[in-house]
N, C-alpha and C positions, 0 to 999 in steps of 0.2 A: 200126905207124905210122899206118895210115886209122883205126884206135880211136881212138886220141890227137888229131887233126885234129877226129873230127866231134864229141870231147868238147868242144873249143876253141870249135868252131859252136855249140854249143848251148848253153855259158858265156855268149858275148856278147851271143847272140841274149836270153840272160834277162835279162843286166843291162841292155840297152836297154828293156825291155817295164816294168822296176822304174823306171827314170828316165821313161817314158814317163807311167806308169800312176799309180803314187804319187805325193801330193802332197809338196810342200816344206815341210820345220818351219819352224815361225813364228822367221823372226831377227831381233825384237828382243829382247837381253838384259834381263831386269827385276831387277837387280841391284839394290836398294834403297838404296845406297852410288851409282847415279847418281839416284837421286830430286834433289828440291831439297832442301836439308837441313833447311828450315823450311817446314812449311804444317800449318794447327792441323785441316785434315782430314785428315791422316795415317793418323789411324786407320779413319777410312771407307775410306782408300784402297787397303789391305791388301786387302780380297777381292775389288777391283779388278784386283789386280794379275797374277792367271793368266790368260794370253789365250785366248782362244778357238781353236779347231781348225782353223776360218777366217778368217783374219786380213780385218777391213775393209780397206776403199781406202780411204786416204791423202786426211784431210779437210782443207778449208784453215782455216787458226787465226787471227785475229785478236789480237794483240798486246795484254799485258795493259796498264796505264795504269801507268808505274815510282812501284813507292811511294815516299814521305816515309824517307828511310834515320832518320831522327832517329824515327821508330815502330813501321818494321819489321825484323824480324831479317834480316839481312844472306844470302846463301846462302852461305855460307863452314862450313866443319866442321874444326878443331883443324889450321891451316897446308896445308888441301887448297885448290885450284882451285877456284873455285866452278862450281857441280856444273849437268848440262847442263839446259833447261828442261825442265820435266817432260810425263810422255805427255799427249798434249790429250784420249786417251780418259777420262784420270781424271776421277770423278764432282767438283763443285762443291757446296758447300753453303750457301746462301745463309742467313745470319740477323736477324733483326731486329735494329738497333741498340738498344744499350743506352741506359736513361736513368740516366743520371750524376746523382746526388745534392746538394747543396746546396755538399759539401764530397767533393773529389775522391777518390778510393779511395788506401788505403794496405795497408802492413801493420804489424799490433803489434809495436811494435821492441822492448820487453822479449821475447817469443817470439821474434821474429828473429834472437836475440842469443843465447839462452839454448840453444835446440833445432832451430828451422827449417832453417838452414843449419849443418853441425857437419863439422868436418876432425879426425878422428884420426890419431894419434900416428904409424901407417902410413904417414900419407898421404892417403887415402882421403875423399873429400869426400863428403858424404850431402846429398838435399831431405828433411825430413821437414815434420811436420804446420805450417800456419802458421796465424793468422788474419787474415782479410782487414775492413778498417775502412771502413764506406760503400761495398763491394761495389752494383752496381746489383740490383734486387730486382726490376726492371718493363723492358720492353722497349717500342717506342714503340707496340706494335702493343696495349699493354695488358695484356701475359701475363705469367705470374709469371717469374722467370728461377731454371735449375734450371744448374748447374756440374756438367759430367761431362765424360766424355772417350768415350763408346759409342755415346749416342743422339746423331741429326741433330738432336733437338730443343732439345738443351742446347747453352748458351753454355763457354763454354770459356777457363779461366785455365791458364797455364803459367807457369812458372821456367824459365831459361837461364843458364847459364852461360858466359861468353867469358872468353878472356883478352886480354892489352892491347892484339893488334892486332883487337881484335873477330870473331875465329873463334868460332864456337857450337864449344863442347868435351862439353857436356852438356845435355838440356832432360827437362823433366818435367812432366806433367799433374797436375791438382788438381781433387776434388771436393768440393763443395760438404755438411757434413755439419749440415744446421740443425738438429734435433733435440736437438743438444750445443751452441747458442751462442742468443746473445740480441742484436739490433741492437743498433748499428751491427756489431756484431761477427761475424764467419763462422768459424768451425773449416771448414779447407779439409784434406780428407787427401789425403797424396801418392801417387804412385805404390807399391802393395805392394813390399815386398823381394823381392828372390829376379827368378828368371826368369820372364817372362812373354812367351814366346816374339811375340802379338799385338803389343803394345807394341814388341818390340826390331826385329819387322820395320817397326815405322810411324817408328822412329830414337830409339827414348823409352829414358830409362834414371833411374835416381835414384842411382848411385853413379858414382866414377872417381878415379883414384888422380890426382894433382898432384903438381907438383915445384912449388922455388924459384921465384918470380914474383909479379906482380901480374892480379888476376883481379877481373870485375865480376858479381853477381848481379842479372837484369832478369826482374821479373815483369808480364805480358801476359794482357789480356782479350782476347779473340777479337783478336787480333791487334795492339793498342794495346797499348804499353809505360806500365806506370802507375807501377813503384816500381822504386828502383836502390839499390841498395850494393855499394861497391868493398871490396876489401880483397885481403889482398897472404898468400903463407905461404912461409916459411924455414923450414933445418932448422937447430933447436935443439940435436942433440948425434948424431955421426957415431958408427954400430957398432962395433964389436971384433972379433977375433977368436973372443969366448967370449958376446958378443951380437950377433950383425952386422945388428941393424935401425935403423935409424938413426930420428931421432923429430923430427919435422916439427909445427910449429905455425901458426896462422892468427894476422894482427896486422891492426889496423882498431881500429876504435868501443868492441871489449872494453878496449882499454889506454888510452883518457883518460875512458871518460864514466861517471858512478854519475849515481845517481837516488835521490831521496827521496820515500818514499811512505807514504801514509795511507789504508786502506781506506774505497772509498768517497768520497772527500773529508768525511768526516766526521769534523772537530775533536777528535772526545770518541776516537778513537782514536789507537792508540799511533804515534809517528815511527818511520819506521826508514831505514835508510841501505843500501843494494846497491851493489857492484861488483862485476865480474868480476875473477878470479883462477886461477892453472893453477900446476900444479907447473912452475916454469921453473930447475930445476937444470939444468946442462949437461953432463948424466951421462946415459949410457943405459941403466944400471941404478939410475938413481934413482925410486924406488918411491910416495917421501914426502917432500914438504919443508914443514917446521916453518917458520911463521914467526910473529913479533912484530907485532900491530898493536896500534893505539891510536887511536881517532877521537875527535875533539872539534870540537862546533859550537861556534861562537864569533860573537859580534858585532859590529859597529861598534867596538866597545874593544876587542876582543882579551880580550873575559871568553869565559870557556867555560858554555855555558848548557846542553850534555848532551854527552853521553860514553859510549863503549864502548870496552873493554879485552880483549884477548885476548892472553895474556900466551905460549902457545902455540897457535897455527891451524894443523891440520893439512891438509895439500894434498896428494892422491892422485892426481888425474887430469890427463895433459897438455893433456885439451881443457878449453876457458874453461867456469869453473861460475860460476854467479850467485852470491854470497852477501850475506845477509841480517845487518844489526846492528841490534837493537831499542836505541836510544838512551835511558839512564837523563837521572836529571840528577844536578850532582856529587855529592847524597848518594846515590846510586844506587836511588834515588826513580824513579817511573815516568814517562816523560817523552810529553805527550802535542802533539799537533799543534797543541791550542786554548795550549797556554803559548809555544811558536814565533809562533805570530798576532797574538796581544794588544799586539806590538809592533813598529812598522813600522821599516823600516832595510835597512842592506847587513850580510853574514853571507855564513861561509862552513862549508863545512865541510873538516878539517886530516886527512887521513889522514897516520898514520906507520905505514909497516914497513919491520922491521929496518931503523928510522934514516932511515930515507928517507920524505920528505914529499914529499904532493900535495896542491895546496890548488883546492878546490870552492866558487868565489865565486855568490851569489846573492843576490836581495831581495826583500823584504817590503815590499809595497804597498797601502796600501788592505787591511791586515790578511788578502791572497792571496799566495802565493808565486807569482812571475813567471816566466812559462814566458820561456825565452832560447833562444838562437841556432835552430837548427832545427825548434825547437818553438813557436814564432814562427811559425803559417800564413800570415797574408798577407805577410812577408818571405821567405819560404820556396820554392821552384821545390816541388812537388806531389810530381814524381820522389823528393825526395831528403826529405822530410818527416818528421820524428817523432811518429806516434804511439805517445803515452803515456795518451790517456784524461784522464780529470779527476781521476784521484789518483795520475797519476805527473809527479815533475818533474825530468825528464832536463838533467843539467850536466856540461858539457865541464871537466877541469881544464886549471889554467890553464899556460899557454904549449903549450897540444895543437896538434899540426900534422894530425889527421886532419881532412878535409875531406868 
């Protein structure tokens, strides 16, 4: 029994000497998930984020000034609380302001429509590559401006994604690729696929699966919201027991607008007519759907002055694909942009498939085709803008309700 006893002494006696002697681990948690859910130094913030072995004393903070909610991303993350304010130890990065161009920045909404933003059949929403239009190229301080996401030195574009009560569900970084574009224009590449362990600890990702809802896309220069599109995704056709994936599609801007286009704005080239199109059979093992088109531009009389016929179009994929109709005329004669010109007037263009018309009203002015609704910059809010460039002429058909 006195074994036992002076075993018990000499237990306590160490665990006092260990509370005595050793210091305390550092308890603050740096769970990344209490960050703010937006701040475009994120990524600097990451090797920030392991504290030191000595924790400082507790410094006083100074209160930041509440942003413009109408500029900056909200601190909200997919229906969470928003998130507590972040450690005051994190580094700040201070940049020089951008110089803004003549004509405010956008992005190319033929690539915005085509690739940049894409929702598969899954579910699964993707950022991939965009191009950015009147991007600033000069800072006020005189320096070239470089888009990255690593160095303190570069400016810095993102994509977001919210749903309708403005929670960030997704964001993503964008650099800057000049060597592959030519003013006004930027080839912006997105975040790499796949894991990138830096990024997913700074809250960055470029995929996320989606259900039924409406959802907005908002792209941001160093913190300024410059370009927005809305749009909404349903599921087009529920599983089975012998396929049970059900197949989900994206609706917006793909289902009322085509565009006509001539390279270059150069007359002597040929017309052609685009819209997007998806296999929207309501089968989930429909693989292909065949359908009937027939376009005919037509003029003030209702004469047809060029035409494309596809008397089968085959449709593979459930996400929205661009397609192209090189416009003859009715003898199926080549039809070029300078025979459209030569005559001023109202014109539309008539698609039919499978039976079903949409009619694409337009006009000729002053021997130009007239850019309308969105594409109309000084009528236009900057956010919500159409570029098309000077050889695209994007038209809503008519009775569209997307806004």
């Amino acid at each position: 029994m006195a074994k036992k006893g002076k075993l018990t002494n000499l237990f306590t006696t160490a665990l006092l000497i260990s509370v005595l002697i050793i210091p305390p681990a550092f308890s603050q948690n740096f769970n990344t998930s209490d960050k703010l859910a937006f701040d475009f130094n994120d990524l600097n913030k990451v090797k920030d984020l392991v504290p030191s072995k000595t924790p400082e004393p507790p410094k006083t903070v100074v209160p930041a000034p509440t942003p413009n909610p109408e500029n900056t991303i909200t601190p909200q993350d997919n229906n969470q609380q928003p998130t507590q304010p972040e450690n005051p130890t994190v580094k700040k990065v201070e940049r020089p302001k951008l110089i803004y161009k003549q004509f405010k920045p956008a992005i190319a909404y033929g690539r915005l429509l085509r690739e940049s933003i894409k929702l598969f059949k899954d579910g699964n929403f993707y950022f991939w590559d965009v191009v950015g239009v009147f991007l600033p190229d000069k800072d006020k301080d005189g320096k070239d401006v470089l888009y990255g996401w690593f160095d303190d030195s570069n400016h810095e574009m993102l994509a977001v994604l919210k749903d309708s009560k403005g929670n960030i569900l997704m964001k993503t970084p964008y650099m800057g690729r000049n060597s592959e574009s030519s003013p006004p224009f930027l080839l912006m590449s997105s975040m790499p696929d796949g894991s990138n362990p830096d990024m997913e600890k700074a809250g960055f990702k470029n995929k996320i699966k989606l259900g039924a809802g409406s959802y907005i896309v908002e792209f941001y220069l160093d913190n300024d919201v410059f370009y927005k599109m809305p749009f909404s995704v349903k599921k087009l056709a529920s599983g089975t027991a012998y396929n049970p994936n059900d197949v989900w599609v994206a609706e917006g801007p793909w289902n009322e607008y085509g565009y006509l286009y001539y390279d270059n704005a150069d007359p002597n080239n040929q017309l052609n007519w685009n819209i997007y199109l998806r296999n929207s059979r309501p089968d989930v093992n429909a693989t292909t759907q065949t359908l009937n088109i027939k376009i005919n531009l037509k003029n003030s009389a209702g004469k047809v002055v060029a035409k494309a016929t596809y008397p089968t179009y085959d449709i593979g994929l459930r996400e929205w694909e661009r397609c192209g109709f090189l416009l003859t005329t009715p003898n199926d004669t080549m039809y070029f942009a300078r025979d459209l010109l030569k005559v001023n007037g109202k014109y539309q263009v008539e698609v039919i498939i499978d039976n079903k018309k949409s009619v694409y009203p337009f006009e000729i002015k002053n021997h130009k085709i007239q850019y309308q609704g969105k594409q109309v910059r000084e009528k236009t809010d900057p956010l919500r803008y159409i570029e098309g460039g000077i050889d695209t002429f994007w038209i809503q058909k008519q009775g569209g309700t997307y806004k």
